[in-house]
Residue, then its C-alpha position, 0 to 999 in steps of 0.5 A: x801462617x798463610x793458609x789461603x794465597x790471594x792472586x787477583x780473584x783466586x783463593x789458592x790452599x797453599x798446603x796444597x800447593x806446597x804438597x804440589x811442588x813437593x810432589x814435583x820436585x820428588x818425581x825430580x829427585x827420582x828422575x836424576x837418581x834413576x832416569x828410567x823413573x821418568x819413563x811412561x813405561x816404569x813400573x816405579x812411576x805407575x807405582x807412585x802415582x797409585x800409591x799417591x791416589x790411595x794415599x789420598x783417599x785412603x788419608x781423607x776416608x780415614x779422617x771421615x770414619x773418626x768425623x763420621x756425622x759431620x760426613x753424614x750430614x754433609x757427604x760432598x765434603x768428602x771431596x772437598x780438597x782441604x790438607x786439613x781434612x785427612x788422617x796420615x798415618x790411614x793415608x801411607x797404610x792405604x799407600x803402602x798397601x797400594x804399592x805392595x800390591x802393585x808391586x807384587x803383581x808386577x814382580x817388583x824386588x820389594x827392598x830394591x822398590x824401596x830404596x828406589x822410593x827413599x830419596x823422593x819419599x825424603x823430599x816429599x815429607x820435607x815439604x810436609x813440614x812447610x804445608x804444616x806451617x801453611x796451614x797452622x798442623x803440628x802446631x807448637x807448645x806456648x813459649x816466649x823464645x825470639x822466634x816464636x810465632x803467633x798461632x791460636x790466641x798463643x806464642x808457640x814454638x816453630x816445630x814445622x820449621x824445626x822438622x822441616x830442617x831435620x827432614x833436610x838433613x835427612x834428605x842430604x844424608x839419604x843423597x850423600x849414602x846413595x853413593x854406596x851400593x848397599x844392600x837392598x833395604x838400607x837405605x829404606x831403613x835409614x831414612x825410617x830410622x831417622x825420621x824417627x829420631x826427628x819426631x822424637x826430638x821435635x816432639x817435646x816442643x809439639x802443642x798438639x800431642x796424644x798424651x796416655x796415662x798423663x805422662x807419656x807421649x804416643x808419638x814418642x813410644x811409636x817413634x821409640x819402637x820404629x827407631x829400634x826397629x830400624x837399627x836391627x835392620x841396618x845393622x844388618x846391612x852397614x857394610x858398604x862398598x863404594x861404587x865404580 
C-alpha cells in the first residue's frame, strides 16, 4: 500500500490524489459524451460540483456522528483532509439529495440527469477502487495465493484491484450501450445493476464485512436487493434503437 507519496519535502495522501484525477478524468469522460457538460453555464457541471461538496461534507459528518467523542475532543479533525475519515454511503445520500435538489429547482428531467451522470459516475468509482489500494480500505481475507498482498500483519486478498477491474468492465459497457438511444433511465439502471453484481462477486473475497447472524454478509443482502431492483427497471426499458 502507499498511502503517503514522498516528493522532495512533501507528504502528499495518494487516496486524495488518486480521487483528484478521477474526478478529472470523470468531468473528461462527460465533456466528450455531451460537450455542453463543459459549459460555465450547464446545469449538469453546477450539479456535479454541488453534489461533489455535499458528498464531502455529508461522508465526513457522517464518519463523525458514528466517532462522535473522538470529534468532541478534537473538533479540527473534522476538517482534517483524510480519505479515511469518511462514511460512503452517508456521502452519496447527501450527494444525491444535493442534486435532487438542485435538479428539481432548475427543471432538470430526472432520468435524463441521470444517464448524463452515468459514464463519469463509472469512471469515478473506478478509481475509487485504486485509493482503496492506496490507503489499505476494503482490505482482503487472508489467503496464500501468488498474488497476495501483505496488509495488516496478514497476506490477504487484492479485492481493490479485483473491483477495480470489474469497474472497468463496467465503464467499458456503460461507453459501449451509449451508442443506443434508450429510454431515460437505462443507462442509470445498468450501471447500478452491475456494480451491484461486482460487490456481490468481490464480497466473498472481502476481510472487512459486516457479518449479521453469523452467517450473512450485509453488503451481499443490500447488493442482492439493489440488483433485483435494477433488473425490474431494465426490463422496462431494454428495447434499444440505434442511433442515426
Amino acid at each position: 500500500m502507499f498511502p503517503v507519496l514522498h516528493v522532495g519535502p512533501l507528504s502528499i495522501n495518494t487516496s486524495i490524489l488518486i480521487l483528484l484525477a478521477g474526478l478529472w478524468i470523470a468531468l473528461w469522460v462527460g465533456v466528450k459524451q455531451n460537450p455542453t457538460f463543459a459549459h460555465s453555464s450547464s446545469p449538469y457541471e453546477t450539479l456535479v460540483l454541488i453534489a461533489i461538496l455535499a458528498g464531502i461534507i455529508g461522508a465526513r459528518l457522517g464518519y463523525a456522528a458514528q466517532h462522535i467523542s473522538a470529534f468532541i475532543n478534537n473538533p479540527i479533525a473534522l476538517i482534517t483532509p483524510s480519505p479515511i475519515m469518511l462514511d460512503p454511503p452517508a456521502g452519496i445520500l447527501v450527494a444525491f439529495l444535493a442534486g435532487l435538489v438542485y435538479g428539481y429547482r432548475h427543471s432538470l428531467k430526472f432520468w435524463n440527469t441521470l444517464d448524463q451522470l452515468t459514464a463519469p459516475a463509472a469512471v469515478f468509482v473506478s478509481t475509487i477502487h485504486l485509493a482503496n489500494l492506496a490507503s489499505g480500505n476494503a482490505y482482503g481475507a487472508p489467503t496464500q495465493l501468488p498474488w497476495c498482498v501483505h496488509l495488516w500483519s496478514e497476506c490477504r486478498h487484492p479485492t481493490q484491484v479485483y473491483a477495480f477491474i470489474l469497474a472497468l468492465g463496467i465503464v467499458i459497457f456503460i461507453l459501449y450501450t451509449a451508442r443506443y438511444n434508450f429510454p431515460a433511465g437505462f443507462q442509470f439502471w445498468v450501471f447500478i445493476g452491475l456494480s451491484a453484481l461486482a460487490r456481490l462477486i468481490i464480497e466473498p473475497f472481502r476481510g472487512d464485512s459486516v457479518i449479521l447472524f453469523g452467517i450473512f454478509r450485509q453488503a451481499q443482502i443490500i447488493a442482492w436487493l439493489v440488483l433485483l431492483i435494477s433488473l425490474f427497471q431494465i426490463s422496462k426499458r431494454i428495447k434499444p434503437i440505434p442511433k442515426e
